[in-house]
MARDRENVEX-317816 format. One record per residue (C-alpha): residue in three letters; x negated, y, z negated. Coordinates in pm, 1 decimal. Each point is the difference from the previous one (the first is absolute). Example, Ala and Ser with C-alpha at 12.3 -4.5 7.8 and 13.67 -1.06 7.14 Angstrom:
NODE resn       c1       c2       c3
NODE  Ala  -1230.0   -450.0   -780.0
NODE  Ser   -137.0    344.0     66.0
This chain:
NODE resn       c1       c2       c3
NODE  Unk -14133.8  10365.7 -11553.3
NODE  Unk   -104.4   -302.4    227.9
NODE  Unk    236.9   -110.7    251.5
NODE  Unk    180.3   -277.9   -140.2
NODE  Unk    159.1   -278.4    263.4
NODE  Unk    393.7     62.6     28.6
NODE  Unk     55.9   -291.3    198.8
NODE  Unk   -150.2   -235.0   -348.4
NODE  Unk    170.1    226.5   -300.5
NODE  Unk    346.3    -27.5    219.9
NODE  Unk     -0.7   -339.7     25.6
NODE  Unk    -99.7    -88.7   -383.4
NODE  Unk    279.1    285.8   -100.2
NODE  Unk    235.7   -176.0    221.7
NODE  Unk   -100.5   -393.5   -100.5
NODE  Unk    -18.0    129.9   -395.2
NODE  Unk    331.4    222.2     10.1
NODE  Unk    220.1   -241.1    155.2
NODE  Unk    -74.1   -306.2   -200.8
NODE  Unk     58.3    162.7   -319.5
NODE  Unk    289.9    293.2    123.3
NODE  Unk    129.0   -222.2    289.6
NODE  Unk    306.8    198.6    158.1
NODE  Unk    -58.0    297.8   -225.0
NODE  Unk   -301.9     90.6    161.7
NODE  Unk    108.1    147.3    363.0
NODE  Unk   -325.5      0.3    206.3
NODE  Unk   -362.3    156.1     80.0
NODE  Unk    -45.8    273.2    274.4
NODE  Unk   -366.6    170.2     53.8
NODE  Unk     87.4    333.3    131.0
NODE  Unk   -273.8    312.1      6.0
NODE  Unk   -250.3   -190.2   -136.2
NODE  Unk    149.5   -133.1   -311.0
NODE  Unk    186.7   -314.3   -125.3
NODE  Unk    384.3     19.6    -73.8
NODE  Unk    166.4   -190.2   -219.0
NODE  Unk    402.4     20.6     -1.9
NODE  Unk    184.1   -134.7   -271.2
NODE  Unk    339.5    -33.0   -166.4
NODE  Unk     55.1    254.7   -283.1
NODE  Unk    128.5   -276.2   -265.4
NODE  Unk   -363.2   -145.5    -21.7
NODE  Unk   -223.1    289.5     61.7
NODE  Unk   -116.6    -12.7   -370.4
NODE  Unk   -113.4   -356.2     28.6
NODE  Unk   -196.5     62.7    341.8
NODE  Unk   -129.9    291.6   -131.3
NODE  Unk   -128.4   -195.4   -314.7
NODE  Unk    -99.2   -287.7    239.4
NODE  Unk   -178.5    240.1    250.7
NODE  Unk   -238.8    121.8   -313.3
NODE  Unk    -50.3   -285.1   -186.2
NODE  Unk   -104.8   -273.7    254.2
NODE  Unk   -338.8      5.7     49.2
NODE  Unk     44.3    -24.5    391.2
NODE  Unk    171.6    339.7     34.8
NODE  Unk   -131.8    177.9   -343.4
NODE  Unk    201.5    330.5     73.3
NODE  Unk    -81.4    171.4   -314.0
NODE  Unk     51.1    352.0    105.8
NODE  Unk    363.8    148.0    126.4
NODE  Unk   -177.3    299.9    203.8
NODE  Unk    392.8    131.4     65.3
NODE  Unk    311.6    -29.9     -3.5
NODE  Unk    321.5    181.7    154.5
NODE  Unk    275.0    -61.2    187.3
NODE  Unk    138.6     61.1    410.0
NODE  Unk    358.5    104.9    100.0
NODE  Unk    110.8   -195.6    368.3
NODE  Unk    342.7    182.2    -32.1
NODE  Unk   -114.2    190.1    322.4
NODE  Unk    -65.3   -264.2    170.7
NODE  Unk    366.2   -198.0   -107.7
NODE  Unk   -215.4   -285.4   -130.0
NODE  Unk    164.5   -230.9   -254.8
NODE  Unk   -119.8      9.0   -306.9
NODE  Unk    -72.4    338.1    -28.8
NODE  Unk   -299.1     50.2   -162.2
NODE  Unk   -325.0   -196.5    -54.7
NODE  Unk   -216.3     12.1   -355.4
NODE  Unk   -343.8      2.0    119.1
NODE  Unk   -306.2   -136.7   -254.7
NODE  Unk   -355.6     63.1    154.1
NODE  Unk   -234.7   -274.8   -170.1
NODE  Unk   -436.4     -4.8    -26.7
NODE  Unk   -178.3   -257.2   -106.5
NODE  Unk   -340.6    184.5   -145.3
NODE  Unk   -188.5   -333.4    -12.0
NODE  Unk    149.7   -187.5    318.4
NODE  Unk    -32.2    316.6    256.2
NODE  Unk    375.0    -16.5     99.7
NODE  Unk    341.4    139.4      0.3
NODE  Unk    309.2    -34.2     62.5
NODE  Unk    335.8    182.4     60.3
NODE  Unk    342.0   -222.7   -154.7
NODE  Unk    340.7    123.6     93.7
NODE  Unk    292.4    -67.6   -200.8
NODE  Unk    343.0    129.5    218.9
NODE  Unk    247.9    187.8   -250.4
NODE  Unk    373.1     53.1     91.5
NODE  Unk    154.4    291.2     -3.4
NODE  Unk    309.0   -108.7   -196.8
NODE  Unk   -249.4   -152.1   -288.1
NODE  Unk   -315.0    214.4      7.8
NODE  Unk   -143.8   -177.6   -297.0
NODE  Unk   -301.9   -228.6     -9.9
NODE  Unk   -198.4   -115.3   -278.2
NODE  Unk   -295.7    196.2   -178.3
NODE  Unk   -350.7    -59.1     32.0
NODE  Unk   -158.5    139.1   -298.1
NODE  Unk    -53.9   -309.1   -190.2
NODE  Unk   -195.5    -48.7    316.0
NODE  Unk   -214.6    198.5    -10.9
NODE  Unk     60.2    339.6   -198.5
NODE  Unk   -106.7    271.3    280.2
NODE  Unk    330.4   -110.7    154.6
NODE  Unk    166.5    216.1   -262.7
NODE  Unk    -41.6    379.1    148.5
NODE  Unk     17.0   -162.7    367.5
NODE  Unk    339.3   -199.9    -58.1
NODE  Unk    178.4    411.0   -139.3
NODE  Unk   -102.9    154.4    260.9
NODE  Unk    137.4   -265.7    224.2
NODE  Unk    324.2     31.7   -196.6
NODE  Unk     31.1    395.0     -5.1
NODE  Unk   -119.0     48.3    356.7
NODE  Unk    247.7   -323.7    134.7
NODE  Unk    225.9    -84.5   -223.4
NODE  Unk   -127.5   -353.3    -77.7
NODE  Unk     80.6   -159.2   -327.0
NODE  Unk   -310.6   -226.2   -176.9
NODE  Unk    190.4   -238.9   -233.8
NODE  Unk   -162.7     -4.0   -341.6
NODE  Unk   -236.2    301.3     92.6
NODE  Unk   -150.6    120.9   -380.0
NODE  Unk    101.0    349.2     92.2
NODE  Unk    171.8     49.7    354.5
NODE  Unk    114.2    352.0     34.5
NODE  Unk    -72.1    297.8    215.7
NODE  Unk   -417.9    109.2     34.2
NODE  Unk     -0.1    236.0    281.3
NODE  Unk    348.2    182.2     26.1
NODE  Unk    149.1    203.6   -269.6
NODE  Unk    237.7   -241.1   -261.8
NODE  Unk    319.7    144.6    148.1
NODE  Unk    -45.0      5.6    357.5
NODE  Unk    221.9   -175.7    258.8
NODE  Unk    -81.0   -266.5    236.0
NODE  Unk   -323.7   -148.0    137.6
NODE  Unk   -206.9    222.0    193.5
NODE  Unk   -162.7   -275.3    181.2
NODE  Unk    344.2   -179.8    134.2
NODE  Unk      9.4     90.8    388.5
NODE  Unk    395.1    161.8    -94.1
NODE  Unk   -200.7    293.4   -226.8
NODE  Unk     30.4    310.2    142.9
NODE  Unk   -326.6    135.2    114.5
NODE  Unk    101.1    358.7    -53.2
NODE  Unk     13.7    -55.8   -366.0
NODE  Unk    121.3    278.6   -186.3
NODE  Unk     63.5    340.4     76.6
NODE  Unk   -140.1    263.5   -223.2
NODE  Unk    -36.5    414.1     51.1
NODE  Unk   -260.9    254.3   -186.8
NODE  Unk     72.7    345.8     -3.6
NODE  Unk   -256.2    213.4    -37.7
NODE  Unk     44.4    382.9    -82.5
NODE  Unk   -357.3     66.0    -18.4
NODE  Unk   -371.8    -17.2    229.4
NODE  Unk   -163.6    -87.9   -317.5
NODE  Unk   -101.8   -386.8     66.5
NODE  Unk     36.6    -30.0   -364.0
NODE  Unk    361.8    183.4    -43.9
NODE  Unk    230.9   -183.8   -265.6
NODE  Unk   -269.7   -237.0   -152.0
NODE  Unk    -75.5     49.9   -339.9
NODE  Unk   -379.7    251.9    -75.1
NODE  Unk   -139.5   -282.5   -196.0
NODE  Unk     81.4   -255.1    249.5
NODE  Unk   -368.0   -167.0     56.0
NODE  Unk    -18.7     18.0    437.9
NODE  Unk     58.6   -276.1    198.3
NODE  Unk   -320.3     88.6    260.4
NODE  Unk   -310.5     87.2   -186.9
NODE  Unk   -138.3    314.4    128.4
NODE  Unk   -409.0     32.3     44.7
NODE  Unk    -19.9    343.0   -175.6
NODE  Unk   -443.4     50.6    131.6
NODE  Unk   -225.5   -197.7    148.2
NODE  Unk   -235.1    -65.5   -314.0
């Protein structure tokens, strides 16, 4: 991908952003390379509509999207929604952050945005906790229906679970079923 000039896509995001967001839209920062966008979480469906549709920006592909817990750190609000944006005909991306208390961990959803936001927005949700108002079908994608908690919340216990196996036999095999089909495939010749 060519290198596209920061300094120029800053200042049109800035200029555009602020005349039609004014005080909702927080500020630019390039950091690591890449633009940074932060904005308030009320209107991150409209500058996420705005971001793809003008034909300055054309961000027409959300490349990711998750989430970062600052509890660690004591920062105020707690977490951050992160959307990673690419423009496949302009060259460009950029990263908008939308802060997300901790007492209200909802924001809105970004499907009708664009669709891949679906699978990306549950696994936010079952990994952090993070509610996506009007989400077609927000539940749980990567931990089990009943679990407890948020494994990605800094307060998760990294231990996890205990769990013991007893076994009374040297067979690697002992206690699974005989027609079980092996987990390793074993090269029975060389031909």
């Amino acid at each position: 991908m060519p290198a596209v000039d920061l300094t120029k896509l800053e200042e049109v995001v800035k200029n555009k952003l602020s005349e039609y967001f004014g005080s909702g839209f927080e500020g630019t920062e390039v950091a690591h390379g890449d633009l940074m966008v932060r904005v308030n979480r009320d209107i991150i469906v409209a500058v996420l509509e705005k971001l793809r549709d003008d034909p300055d920006f054309k961000f027409d592909f959300l490349s990711y999207l998750t989430a970062v817990d600052y509890s660690a750190l004591g920062r105020e609000p707690r977490f951050d929604v992160i959307y990673q944006l690419l423009s496949t005909t302009k060259k460009h991306r950029l990263r908008v952050r939308v802060a997300v208390p901790e007492d209200d961990p909802c924001i809105e959803t970004a499907v009708n945005v664009w669709g891949g936001a679906n699978w990306m927005e549950r696994e936010c949700f079952d990994m952090f906790g993070i509610v996506f108002r009007n989400h077609p079908d927000l539940r749980r994608i990567l931990m089990p229906d009943d679990w407890e908690g948020h494994p990605l919340r800094k307060e998760f216990p990294l231990g996890g679970v205990k769990s013991f196996y007893f076994k009374r036999s040297s067979d690697p095999y002992a206690g699974e079923p005989k027609n079980l089909v092996p987990r390793i495939r074993r090269q029975q010749s060389d031909i």
